[in-house]
TIFIDO-577617 format. One record per atom (N, C-alpha, C): residue in one letter; atom name; x, y, z negated. Coordinates in steps of 0.05 Angstrom, whole numbers. Layout:
BEGIN
NODE  residu  atome    east   north      up
NODE       A     CA       X       Y       Z
...
//
This chain:
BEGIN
NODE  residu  atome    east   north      up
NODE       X      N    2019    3162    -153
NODE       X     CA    2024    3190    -150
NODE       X      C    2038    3201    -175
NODE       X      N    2056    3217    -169
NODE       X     CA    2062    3235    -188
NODE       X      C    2048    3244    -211
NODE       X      N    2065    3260    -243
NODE       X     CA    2045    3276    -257
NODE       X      C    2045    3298    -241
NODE       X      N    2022    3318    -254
NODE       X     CA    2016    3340    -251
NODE       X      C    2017    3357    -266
NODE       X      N    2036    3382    -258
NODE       X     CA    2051    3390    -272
NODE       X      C    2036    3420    -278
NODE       X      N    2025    3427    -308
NODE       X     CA    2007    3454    -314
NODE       X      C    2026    3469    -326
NODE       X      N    2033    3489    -316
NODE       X     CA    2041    3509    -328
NODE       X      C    2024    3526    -343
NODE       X      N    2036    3541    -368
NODE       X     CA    2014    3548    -380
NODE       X      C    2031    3569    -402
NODE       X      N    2014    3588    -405
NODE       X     CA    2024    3616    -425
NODE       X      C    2028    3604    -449
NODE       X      N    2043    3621    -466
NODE       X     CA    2049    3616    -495
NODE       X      C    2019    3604    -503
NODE       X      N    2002    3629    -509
NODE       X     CA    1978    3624    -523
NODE       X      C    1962    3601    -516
NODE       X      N    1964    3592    -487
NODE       X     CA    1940    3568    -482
NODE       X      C    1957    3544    -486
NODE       X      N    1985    3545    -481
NODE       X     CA    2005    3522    -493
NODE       X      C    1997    3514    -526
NODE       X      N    2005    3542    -543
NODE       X     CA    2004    3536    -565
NODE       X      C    1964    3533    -581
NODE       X      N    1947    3527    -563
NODE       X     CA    1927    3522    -570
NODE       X      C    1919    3490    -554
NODE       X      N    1929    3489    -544
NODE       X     CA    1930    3456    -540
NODE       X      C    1943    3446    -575
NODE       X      N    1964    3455    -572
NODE       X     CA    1986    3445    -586
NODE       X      C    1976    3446    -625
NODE       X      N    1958    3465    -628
NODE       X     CA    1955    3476    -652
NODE       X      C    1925    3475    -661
NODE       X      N    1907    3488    -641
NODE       X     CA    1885    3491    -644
NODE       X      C    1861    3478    -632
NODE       X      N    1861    3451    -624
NODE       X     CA    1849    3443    -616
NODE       X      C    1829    3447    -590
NODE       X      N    1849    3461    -580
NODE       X     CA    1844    3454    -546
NODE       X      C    1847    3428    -527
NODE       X      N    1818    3418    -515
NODE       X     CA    1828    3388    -502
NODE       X      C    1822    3394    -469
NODE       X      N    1822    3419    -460
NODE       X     CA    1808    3419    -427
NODE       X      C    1829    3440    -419
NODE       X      N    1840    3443    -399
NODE       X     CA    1852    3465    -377
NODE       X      C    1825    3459    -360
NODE       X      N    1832    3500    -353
NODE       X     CA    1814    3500    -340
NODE       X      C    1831    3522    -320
NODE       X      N    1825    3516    -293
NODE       X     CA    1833    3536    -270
NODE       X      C    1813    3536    -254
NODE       X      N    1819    3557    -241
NODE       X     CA    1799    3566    -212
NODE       X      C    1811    3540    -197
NODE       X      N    1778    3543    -175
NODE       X     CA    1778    3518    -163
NODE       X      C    1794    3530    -127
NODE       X      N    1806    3509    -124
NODE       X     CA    1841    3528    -106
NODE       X      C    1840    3494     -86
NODE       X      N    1865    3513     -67
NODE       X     CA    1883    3481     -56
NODE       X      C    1896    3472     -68
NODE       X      N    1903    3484    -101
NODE       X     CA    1914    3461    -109
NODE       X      C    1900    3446    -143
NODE       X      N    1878    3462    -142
NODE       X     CA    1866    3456    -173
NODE       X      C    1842    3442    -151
NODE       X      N    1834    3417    -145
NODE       X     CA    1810    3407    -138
NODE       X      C    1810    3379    -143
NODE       X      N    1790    3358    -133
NODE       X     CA    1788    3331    -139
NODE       X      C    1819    3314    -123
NODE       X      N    1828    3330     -97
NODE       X     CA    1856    3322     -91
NODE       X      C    1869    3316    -113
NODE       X      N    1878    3330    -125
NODE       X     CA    1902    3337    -138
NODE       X      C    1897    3337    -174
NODE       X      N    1867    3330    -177
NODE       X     CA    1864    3332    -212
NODE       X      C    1843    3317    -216
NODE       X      N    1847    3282    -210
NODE       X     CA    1837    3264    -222
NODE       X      C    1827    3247    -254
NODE       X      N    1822    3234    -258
NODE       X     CA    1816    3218    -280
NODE       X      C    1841    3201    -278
NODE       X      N    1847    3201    -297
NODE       X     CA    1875    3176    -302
NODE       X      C    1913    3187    -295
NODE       X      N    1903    3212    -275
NODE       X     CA    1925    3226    -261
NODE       X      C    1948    3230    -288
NODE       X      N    1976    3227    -285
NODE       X     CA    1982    3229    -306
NODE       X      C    1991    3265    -309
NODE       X      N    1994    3276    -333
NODE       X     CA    1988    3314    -328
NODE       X      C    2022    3308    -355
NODE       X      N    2031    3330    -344
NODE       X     CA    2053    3345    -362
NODE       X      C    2037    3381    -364
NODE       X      N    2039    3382    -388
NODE       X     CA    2029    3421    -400
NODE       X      C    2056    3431    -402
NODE       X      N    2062    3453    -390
NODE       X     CA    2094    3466    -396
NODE       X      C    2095    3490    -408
NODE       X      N    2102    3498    -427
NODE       X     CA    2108    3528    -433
NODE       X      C    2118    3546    -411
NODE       X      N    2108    3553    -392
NODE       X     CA    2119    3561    -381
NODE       X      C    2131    3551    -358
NODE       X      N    2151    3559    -349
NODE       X     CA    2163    3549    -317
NODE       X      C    2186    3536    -334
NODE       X      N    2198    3540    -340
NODE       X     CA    2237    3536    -355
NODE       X      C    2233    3525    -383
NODE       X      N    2217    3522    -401
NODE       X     CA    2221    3520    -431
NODE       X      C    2221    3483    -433
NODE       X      N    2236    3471    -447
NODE       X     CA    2233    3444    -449
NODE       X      C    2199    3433    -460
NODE       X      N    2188    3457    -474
NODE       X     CA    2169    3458    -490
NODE       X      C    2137    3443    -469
NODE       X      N    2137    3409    -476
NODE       X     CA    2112    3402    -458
NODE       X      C    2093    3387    -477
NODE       X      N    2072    3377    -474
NODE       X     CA    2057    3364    -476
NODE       X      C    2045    3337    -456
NODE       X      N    2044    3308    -463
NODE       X     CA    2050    3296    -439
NODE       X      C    2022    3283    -441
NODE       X      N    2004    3275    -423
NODE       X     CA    1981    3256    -424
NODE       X      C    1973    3246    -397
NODE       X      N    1953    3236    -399
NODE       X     CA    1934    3233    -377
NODE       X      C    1907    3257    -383
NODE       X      N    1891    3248    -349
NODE       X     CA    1870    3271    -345
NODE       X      C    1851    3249    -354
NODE       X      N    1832    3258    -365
NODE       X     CA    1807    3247    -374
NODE       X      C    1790    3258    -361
NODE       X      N    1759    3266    -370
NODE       X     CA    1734    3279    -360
NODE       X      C    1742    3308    -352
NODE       X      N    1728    3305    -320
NODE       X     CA    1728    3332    -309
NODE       X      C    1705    3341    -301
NODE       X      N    1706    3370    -307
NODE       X     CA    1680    3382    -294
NODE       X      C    1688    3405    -277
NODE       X      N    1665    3419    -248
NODE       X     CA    1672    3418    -233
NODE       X      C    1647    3451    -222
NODE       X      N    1642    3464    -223
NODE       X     CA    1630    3490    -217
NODE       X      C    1630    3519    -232
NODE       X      N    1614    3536    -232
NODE       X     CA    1612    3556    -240
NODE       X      C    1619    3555    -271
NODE       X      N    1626    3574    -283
NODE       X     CA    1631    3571    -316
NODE       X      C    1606    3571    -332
NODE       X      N    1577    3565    -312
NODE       X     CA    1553    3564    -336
NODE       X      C    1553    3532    -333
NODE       X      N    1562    3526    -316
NODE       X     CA    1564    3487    -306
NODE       X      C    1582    3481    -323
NODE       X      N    1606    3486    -322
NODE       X     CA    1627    3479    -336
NODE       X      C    1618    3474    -376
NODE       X      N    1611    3496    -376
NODE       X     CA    1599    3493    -405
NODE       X      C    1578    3486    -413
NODE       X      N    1557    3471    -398
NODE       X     CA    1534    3452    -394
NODE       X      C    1549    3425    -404
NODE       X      N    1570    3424    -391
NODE       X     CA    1581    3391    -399
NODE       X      C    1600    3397    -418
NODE       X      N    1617    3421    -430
NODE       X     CA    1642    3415    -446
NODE       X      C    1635    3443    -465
NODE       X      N    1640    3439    -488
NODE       X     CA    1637    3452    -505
NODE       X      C    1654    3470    -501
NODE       X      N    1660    3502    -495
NODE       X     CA    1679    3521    -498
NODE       X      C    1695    3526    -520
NODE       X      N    1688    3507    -534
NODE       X     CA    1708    3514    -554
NODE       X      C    1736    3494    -556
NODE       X      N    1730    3477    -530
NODE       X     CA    1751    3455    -522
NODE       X      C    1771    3469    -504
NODE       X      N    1764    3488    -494
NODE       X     CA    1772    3509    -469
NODE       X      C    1784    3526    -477
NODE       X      N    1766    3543    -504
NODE       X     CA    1781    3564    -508
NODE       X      C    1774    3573    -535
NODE       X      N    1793    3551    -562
NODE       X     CA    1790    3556    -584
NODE       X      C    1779    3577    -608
NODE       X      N    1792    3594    -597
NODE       X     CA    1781    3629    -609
NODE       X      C    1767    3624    -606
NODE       X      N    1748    3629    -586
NODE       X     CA    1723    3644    -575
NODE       X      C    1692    3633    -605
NODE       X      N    1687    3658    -609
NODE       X     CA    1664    3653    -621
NODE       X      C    1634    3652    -618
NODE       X      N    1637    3649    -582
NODE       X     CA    1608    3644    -562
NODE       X      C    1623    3639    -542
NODE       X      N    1605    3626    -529
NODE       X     CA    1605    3615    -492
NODE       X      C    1616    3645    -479
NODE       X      N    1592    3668    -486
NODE       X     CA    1602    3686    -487
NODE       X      C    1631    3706    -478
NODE       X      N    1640    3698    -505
NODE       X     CA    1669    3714    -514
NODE       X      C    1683    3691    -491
NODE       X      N    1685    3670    -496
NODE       X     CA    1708    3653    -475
NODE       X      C    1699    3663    -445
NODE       X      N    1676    3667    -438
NODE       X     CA    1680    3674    -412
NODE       X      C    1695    3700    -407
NODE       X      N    1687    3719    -429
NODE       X     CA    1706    3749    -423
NODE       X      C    1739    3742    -427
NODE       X      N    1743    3722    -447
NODE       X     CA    1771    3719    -456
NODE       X      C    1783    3697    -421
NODE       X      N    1761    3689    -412
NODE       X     CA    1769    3671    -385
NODE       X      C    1774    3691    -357
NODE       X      N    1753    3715    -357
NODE       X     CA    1754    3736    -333
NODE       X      C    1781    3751    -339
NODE       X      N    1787    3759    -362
NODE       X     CA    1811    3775    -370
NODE       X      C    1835    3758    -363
NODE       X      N    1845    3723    -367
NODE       X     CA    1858    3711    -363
NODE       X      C    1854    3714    -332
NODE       X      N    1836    3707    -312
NODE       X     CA    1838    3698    -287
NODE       X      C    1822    3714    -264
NODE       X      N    1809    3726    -275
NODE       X     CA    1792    3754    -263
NODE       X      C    1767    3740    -256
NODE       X      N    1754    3750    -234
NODE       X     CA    1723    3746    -234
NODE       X      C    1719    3718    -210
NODE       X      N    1728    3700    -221
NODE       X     CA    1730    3668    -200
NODE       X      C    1702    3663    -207
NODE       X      N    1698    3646    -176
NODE       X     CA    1668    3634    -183
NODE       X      C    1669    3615    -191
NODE       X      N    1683    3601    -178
NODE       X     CA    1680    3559    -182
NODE       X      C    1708    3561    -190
NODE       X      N    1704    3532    -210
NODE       X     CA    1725    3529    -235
NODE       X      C    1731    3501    -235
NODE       X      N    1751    3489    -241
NODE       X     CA    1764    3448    -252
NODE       X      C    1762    3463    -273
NODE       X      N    1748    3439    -292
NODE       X     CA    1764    3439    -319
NODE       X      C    1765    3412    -331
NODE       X      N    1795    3392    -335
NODE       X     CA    1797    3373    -335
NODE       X      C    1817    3367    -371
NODE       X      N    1801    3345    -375
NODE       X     CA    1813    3337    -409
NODE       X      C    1838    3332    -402
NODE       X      N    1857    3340    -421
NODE       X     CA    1874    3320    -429
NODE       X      C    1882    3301    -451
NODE       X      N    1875    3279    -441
NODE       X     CA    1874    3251    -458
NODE       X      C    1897    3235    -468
NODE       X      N    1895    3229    -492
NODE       X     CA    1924    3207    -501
NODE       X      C    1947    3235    -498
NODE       X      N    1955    3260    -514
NODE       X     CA    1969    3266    -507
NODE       X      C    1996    3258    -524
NODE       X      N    2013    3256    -509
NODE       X     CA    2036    3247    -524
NODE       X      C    2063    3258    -528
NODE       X      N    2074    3274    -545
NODE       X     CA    2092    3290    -550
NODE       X      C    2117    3278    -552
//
């Protein structure tokens, strides 16, 4: 199979890239689910739609429900660097994506620039 291709805003690009972000996380969709966002799957991060600007890896550990599940298994601060509580990332996550119930949020592993 193909990579899988994440588009992604300045700020969550450049916190992969800078600040030690290792998980995307999206609402759980037809196209964010166990289909389509495996372990081993290979993932491209894009600035965007157009910018050459990527990050290349594989998917590592995923987790897979509500955002109190999600952060049961992955530390939010892998998710969403800022944040200075579970807290603050979930407001800084509803503001990004609005009020989703069920969530992917899958590592990216070995990334390679």
């Amino acid at each position: 199979m193909n990579r899988l291709f994440v588009p992604l805003n300045n700020e969550a690009f450049y916190w992969f890239k800078n600040n030690g972000k290792k998980y995307e996380l999206r609402a759980y969709g037809p196209r964010w689910n166990e289909e389509h966002v495996f372990e081993g799957r290979k993932v491209e991060l894009r600035r965007g739609y157009s910018t050459p600007d990527s990050i290349k890896g594989k998917i590592g550990k995923i987790a897979i429900g509500t955002l109190a599940k999600v952060f049961s298994e992955i530390d939010y601060k892998k998710i969403i660097p800022p944040a200075e509580s579970a807290k603050e990332a979930v407001l800084i996550i509803k503001r990004m994506m609005g009020n989703k119930k069920k969530f992917i949020a899958f590592e990216i592993a070995r990334q390679m620039e």
